[in-house]
Kinemage of the C-alpha trace (Angstrom):
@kinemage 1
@onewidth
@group {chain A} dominant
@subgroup {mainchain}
@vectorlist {calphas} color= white
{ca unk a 1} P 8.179 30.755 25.440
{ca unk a 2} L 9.666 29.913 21.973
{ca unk a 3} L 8.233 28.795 19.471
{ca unk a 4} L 8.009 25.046 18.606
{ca unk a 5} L 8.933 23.337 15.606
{ca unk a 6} L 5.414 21.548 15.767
{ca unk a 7} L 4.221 25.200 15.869
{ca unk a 8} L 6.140 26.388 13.060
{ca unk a 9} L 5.303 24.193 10.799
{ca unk a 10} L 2.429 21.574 11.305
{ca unk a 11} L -0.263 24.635 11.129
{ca unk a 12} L 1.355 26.233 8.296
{ca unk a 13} L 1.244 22.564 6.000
{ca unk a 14} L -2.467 21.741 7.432
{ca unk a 15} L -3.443 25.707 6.037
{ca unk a 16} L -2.076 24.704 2.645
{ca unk a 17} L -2.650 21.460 2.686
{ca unk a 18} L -6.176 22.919 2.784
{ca unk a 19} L -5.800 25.673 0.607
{ca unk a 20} L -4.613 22.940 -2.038
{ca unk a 21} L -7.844 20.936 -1.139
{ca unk a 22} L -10.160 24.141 -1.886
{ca unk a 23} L -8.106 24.936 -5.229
{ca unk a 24} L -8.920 21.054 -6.513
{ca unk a 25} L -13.216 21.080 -5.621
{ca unk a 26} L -12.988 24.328 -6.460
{ca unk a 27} L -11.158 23.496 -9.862
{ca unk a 28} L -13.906 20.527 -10.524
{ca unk a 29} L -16.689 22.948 -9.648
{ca unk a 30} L -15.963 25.004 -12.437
{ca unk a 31} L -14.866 22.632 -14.603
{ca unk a 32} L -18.610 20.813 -14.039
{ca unk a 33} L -20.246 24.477 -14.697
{ca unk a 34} L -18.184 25.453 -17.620
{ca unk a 35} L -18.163 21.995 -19.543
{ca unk a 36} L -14.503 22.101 -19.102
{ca unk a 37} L -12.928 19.279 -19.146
{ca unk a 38} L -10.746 17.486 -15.987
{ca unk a 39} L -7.580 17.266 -18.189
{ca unk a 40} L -7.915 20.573 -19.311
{ca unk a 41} L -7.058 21.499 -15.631
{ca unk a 42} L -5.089 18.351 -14.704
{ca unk a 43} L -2.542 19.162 -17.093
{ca unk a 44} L -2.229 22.521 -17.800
{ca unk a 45} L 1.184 24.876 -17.213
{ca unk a 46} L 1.989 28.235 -16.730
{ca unk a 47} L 4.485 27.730 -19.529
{ca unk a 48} L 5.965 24.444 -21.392
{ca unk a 49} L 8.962 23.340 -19.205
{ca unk a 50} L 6.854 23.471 -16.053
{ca unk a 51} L 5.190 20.445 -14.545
{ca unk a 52} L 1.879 20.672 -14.941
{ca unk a 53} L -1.256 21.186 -12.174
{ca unk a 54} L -1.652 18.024 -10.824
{ca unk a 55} L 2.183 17.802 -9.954
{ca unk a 56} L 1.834 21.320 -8.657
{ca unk a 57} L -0.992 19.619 -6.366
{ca unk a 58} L 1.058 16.869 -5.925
{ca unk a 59} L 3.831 18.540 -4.664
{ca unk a 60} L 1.777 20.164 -1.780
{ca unk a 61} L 1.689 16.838 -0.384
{ca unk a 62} L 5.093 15.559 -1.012
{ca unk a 63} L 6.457 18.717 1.020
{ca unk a 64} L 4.279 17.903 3.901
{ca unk a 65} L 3.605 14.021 4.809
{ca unk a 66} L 6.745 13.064 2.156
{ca unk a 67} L 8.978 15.426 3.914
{ca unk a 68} L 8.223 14.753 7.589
{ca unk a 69} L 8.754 10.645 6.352
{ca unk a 70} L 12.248 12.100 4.994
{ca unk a 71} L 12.928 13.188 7.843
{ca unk a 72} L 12.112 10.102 10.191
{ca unk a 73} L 14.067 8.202 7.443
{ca unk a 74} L 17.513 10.267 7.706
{ca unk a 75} L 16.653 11.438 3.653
{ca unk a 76} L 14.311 12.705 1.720
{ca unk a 77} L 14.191 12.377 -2.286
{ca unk a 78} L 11.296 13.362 -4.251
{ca unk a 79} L 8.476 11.002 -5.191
{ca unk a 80} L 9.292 10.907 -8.791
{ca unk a 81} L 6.186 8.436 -9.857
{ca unk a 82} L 3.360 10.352 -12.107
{ca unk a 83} L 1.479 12.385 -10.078
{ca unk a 84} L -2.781 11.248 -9.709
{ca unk a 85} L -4.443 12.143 -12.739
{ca unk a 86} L -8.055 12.964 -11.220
{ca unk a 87} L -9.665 15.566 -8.929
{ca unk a 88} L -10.772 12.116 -6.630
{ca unk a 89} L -6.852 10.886 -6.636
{ca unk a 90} L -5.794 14.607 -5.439
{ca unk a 91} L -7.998 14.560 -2.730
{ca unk a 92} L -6.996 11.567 -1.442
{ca unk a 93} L -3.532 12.434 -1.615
{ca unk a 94} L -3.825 15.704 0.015
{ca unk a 95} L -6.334 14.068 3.212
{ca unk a 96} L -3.442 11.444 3.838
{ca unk a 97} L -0.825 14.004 3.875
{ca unk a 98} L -3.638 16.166 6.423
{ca unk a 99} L -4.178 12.712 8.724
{ca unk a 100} L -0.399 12.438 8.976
{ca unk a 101} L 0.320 16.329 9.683
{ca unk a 102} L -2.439 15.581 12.333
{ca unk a 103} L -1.275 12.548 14.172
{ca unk a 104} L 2.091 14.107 14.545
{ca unk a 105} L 2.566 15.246 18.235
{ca unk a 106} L 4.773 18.201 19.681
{ca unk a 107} L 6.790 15.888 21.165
{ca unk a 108} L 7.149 13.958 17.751
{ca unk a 109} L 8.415 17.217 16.090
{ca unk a 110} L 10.712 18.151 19.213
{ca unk a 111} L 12.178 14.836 18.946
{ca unk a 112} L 13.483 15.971 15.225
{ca unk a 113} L 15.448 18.862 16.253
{ca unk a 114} L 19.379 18.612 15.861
{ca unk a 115} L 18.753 15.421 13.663
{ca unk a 116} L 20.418 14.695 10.546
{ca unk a 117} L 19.004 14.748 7.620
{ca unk a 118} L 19.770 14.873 3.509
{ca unk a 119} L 17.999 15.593 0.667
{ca unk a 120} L 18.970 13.857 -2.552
{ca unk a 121} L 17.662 14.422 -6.148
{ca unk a 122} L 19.854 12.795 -8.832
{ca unk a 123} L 23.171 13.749 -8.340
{ca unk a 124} L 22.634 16.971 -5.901
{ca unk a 125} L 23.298 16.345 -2.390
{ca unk a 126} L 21.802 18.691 0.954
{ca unk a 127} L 22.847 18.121 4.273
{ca unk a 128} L 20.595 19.799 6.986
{ca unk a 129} L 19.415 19.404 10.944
{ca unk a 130} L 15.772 18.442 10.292
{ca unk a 131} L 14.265 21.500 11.511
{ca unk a 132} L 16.108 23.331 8.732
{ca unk a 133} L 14.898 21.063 5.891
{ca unk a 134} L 11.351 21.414 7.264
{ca unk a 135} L 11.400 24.897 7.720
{ca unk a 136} L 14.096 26.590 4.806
{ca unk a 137} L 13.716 23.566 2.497
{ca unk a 138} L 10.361 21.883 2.992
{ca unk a 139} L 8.343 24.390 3.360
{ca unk a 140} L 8.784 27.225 1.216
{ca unk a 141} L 8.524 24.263 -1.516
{ca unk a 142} L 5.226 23.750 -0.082
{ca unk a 143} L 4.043 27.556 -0.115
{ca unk a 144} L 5.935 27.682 -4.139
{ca unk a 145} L 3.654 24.218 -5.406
{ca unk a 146} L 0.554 26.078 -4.019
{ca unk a 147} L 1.076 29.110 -5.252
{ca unk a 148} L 1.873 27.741 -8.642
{ca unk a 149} L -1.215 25.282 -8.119
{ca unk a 150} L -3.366 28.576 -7.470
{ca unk a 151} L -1.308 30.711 -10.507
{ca unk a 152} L -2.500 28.056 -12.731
{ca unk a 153} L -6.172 27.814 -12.232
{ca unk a 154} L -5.911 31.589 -12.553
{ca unk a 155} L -4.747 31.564 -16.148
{ca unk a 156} L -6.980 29.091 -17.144
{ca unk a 157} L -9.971 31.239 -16.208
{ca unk a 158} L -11.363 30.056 -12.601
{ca unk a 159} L -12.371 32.652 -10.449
{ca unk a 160} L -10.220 32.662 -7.578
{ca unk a 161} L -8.650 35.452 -5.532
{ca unk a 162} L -6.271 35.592 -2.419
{ca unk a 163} L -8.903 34.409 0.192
{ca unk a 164} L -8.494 31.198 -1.769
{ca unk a 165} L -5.038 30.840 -1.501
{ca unk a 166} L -5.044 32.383 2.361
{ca unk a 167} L -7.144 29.492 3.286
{ca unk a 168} L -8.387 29.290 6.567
{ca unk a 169} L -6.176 31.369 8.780
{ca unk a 170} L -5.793 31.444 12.528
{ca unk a 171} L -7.467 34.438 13.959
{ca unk a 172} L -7.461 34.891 17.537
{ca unk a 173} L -11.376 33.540 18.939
């Protein structure tokens, strides 16, 4: 049987949409036990002309729930407003990105396949079928803001190591 698009992607964004949960509690955690402060992780970079951790975060979100909206809209641009400022307001953005990768159905992901869709950022222009912006667009942009979400908290000190990042993986019971 091949695979489905709902299989090829939904897991994938619920692991990292995880794995981007476990990086911010485990970010406040040390933060809490090191009397370092929020902002000091919030906004730091791996260098000056990259957006900081929270965007990073952010973006985990924006590539999941944001994307699969794009796509039931026709377009996708990215969410361009600040990105939350506090461990709480990441949360919350990553568990409504998880409750909408979880309410979406196989037959709600089969139904994208062959569809249109754009993406548009300023003056750049992408056309795509949906299940090539979700899966050569959408989602390596989601594996790249985790990654970079992870890379961060790295340099600034907190002690986590590829099991982190791996999140919880689907091993056969």
């Amino acid at each position: 049987m091949p695979l489905s698009l709902h299989a090829a992607y939904v897991p994938n964004a619920l692991q990292m949409l995880g794995t981007a949960r476990h990086l911010v509690d485990t970010a406040e955690k040390w933060c809490g036990e090191n009397g370092v402060s929020e902002a000091e992780i919030i906004g730091a970079r791996i260098i000056e002309d990259m957006l900081p951790w929270c965007y990073q975060v952010k973006c985990v979100a924006e590539h999941t729930q944001g994307a699969i909206e794009g796509v039931r809209a026709g377009v996708y641009s990215p969410d361009l407003n600040p990105p939350p400022t506090t461990f709480d307001a990441l949360r919350e953005k990553l568990s409504r990105a998880k409750d909408a990768m979880e309410a979406l159905s196989e037959d709600d992901m089969e139904a994208f396949m062959g569809q249109p869709m754009r993406f548009e950022f300023k003056d750049r222009r992408m056309d795509f079928d949906a299940e090539d912006f979700l899966l050569s667009f959408s989602q390596p942009n989601i594996y790249f803001h985790c990654a970079t979400a992870y890379d961060i908290l790295r340099m600034k000190g907190v002690p986590v190591g590829k099991g982190d990042f791996m999140g919880r993986v689907r091993i056969k019971a």
